[in-house]
N, C-alpha and C positions, 0 to 999 in steps of 0.2 A: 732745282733737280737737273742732272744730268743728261738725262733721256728717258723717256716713257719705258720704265723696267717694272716689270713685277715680282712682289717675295720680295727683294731687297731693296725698300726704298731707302730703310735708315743708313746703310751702308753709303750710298749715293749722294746722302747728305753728310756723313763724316767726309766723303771725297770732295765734295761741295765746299764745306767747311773748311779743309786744308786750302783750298785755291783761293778762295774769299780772304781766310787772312795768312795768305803767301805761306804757309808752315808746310811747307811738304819736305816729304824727308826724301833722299838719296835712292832709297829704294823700300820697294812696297814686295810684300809676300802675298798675292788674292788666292786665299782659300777656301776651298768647298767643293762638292760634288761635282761630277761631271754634267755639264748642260743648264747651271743654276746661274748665267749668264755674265761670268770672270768675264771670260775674252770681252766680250761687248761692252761689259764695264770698263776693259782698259782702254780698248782704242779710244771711248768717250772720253777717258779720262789724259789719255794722251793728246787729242784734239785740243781739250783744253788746256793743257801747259803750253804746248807750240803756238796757243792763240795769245799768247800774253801780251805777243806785239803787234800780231799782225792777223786777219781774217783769212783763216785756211779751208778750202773746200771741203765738204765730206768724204766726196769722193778719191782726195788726197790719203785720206786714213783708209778710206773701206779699201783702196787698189794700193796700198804701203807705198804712194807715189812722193811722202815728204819725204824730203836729203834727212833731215834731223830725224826721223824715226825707222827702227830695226826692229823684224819683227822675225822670232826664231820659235819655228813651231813643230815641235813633236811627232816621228811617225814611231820611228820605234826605242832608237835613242837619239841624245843631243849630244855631238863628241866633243870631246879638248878644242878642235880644229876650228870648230862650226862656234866656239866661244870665246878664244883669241882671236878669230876674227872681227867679232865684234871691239873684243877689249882694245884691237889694231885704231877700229874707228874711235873707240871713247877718248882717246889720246887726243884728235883732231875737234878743233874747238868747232860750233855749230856752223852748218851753213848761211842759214837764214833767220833762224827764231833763235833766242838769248837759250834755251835749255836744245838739249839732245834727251831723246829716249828711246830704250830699248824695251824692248816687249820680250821675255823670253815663255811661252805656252807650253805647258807640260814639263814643268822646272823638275819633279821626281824623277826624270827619265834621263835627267844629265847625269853623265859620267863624273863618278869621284873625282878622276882627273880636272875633268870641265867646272866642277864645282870649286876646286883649290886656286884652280886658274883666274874664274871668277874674284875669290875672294879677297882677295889684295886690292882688288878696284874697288870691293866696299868698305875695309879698312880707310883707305885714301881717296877717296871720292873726289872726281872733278865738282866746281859749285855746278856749273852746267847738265850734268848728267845724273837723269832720273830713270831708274830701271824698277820694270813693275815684272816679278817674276809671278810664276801663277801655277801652282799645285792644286792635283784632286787632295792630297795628303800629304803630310809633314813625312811620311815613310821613307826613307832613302835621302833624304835633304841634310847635308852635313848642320849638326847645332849652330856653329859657328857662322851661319848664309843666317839659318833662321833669328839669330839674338840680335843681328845687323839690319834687319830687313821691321820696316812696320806691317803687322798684320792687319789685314783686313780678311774678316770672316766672312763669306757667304753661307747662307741658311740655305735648306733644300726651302721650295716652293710647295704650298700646301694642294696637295689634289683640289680641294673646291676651288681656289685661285687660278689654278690652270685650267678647269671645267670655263669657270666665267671669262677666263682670257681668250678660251676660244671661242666659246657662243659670242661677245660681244665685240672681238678684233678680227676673229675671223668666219666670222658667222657660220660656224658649223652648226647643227642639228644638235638637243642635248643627247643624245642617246651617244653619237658620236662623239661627243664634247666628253661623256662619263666615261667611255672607255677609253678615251685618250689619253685620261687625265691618272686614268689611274693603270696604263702599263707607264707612265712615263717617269714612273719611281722619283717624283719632284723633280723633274727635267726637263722645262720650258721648251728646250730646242730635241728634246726624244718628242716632246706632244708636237712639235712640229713637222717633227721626219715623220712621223706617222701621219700629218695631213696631208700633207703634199706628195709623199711617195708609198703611193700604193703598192707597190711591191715590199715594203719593209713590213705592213701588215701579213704580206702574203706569205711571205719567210715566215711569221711567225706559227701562222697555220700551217704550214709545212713542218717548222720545225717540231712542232706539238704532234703531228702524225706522226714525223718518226720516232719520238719518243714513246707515243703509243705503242710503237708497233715493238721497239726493243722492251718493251716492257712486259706488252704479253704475248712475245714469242720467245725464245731461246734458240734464235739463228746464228748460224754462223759470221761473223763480224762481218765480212767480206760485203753481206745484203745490204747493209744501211752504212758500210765505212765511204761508199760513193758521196753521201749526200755532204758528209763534212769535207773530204776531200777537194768535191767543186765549189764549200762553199769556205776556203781557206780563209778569208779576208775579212767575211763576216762571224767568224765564230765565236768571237766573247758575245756576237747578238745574240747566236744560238744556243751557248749556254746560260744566258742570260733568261732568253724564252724559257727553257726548261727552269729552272730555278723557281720562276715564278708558276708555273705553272705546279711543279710540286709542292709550292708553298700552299697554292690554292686546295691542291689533295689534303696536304696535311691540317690546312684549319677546316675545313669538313669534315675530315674524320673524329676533327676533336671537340664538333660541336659548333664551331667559330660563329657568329651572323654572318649570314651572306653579304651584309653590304660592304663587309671587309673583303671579299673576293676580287682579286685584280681579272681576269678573263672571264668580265660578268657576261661574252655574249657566248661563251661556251658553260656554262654552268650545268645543262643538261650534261655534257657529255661530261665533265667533272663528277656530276653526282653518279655517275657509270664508273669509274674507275673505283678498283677491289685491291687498290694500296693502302695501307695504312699510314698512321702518321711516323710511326716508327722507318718505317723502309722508306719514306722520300726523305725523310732528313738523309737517312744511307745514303742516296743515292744524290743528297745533296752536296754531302761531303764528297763522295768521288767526283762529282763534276770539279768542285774545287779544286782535290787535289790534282786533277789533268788537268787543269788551269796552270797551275804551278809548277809541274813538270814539264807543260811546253812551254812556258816563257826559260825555264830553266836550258832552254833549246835541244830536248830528248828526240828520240827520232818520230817524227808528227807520226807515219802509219803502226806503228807498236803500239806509241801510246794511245793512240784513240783506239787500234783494237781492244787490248789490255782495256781499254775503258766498258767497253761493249762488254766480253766477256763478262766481267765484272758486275754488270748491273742489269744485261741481258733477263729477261724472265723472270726479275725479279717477283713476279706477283704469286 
């Protein structure tokens, strides 16, 4: 095994498997949700091809301090620029360790451009150079990256898995341990931002206020378009929050068992809410589509107005 991972150990042993008998291929696609522990798996898995000759620190991979490893990771996009300058370095044979690797994180987020640029260098592969690219989804990924590339799937992590990962690794409390496990939508490292950074809980209680509040007032957008505004950087969190929180309305209204509720420590105030399941899906869908329209880059205060309007009073 590769490293102490949970939810994906078979994965870890096919990686296992390619190193043991040297079959690793040129480039690796790691797919699967956000937080189901890709990155983690690559650096490990990059640790071990650069050790093939020689004893490399950890600390060399956790701070990207090896010559032979590149690590290009995602804020909003990856350009052409930011990927011939890797293909500049694949050219130059290893420093130190007989392979080179690149890590590139958040591979959907590269530019069409960046992906064609890419592509020639997995057509004609140096033998040295192993590139593990890593996708939430195959969406935006030209076919022709994907038929070159071997997959490797990762699975979401089963809520009782991450209940037990944190009672027993990080000795939470189970009460704590259950609600962690289940806003963490199978995401190892969301059950961790919520241990260790209490303010990320706090956001959520925040955010569930104000959706309260646009729910059963019919204010002017202006009263609650502040709270998105200051919190520009976390708001796929915060529509996130919401999402789940109308999901919780909507399986209440239609009977659901409670132990399916993700916001078990608000359930009282759940069973207070006079939505139906019909209008949180409504109001599911507008959050989506303002999802989409500001990645689409529309102008951030219209469209979160235009969102409020829209779903304002709904009740």
């Amino acid at each position: 095994m590769l490293i102490d991972f949970i939810g994906n150990e078979r994965v870890l042993k096919e990686l296992d498997n390619n190193l043991i008998n040297r079959d690793l291929s040129h480039a690796y696609l790691f797919l699967g949700s956000e937080g189901v522990g890709k990155f983690t798996a690559a650096k490990a898995f990059a640790k071990r091809i650069l050790s093939y000759d020689e004893d490399i620190s950890c600390d060399e991979i956790k701070d990207f301090a090896h010559p032979d490893l590149r690590v290009v990771r995602s804020k909003d996009s990856i350009k052409k620029l930011e990927i011939e300058d890797l293909l500049n370095d694949a050219a130059k044979k290893p420093y130190r360790a007989s392979n080179k690797v690149f890590i590139i994180d958040g591979f959907e987020d590269v530019t069409t451009s960046g992906q064609n640029a890419l592509l020639k260098t997995l057509e004609e592969p140096q033998d040295y150079l192993k590139i593990i690219l890593i996708s939430n989804n195959l969406k935006g990924i030209l076919p022709t990256i994907v038929s070159r590339a071997r997959i490797i799937r990762f699975k979401e992590v089963s809520n009782e898995q991450i209940e037990q990962f944190l009672i027993n690794k990080e000795n939470l409390n189970e009460k704590n341990a259950r609600l962690f496990s289940k806003l963490s939508s199978g995401s190892v490292s969301r059950a961790l931002k919520y241990t260790y950074n209490p303010e990320f809980l706090a956001l959520r209680d925040r955010s569930i206020e104000i959706l309260d509040r646009i729910l059963n007032v019919k204010e002017l957008p202006f009263k609650t378009f502040y709270f998105f505004n200051e919190n520009k950087e976390q708001l796929d969190e915060i529509f996130n929050f919401f999402i789940l929180f109308l999901r919780d309305i909507s399986f209440l209204d239609l009977g659901v068992d409670e132990r399916y509720i993700v916001n078990i420590d608000k359930l009282n105030f759940l069973n207070k809410q006079n939505i139906t399941a019909q209008d949180a899906v409504y109001i599911i869908e507008e959050i989506i589509n303002t999802q989409k329209l500001l990645k689409s880059n529309t102008n951030f205060e219209l469209t979160i107005e235009q969102f409020l309007i829209n779903i304002g009073g709904v009740r």
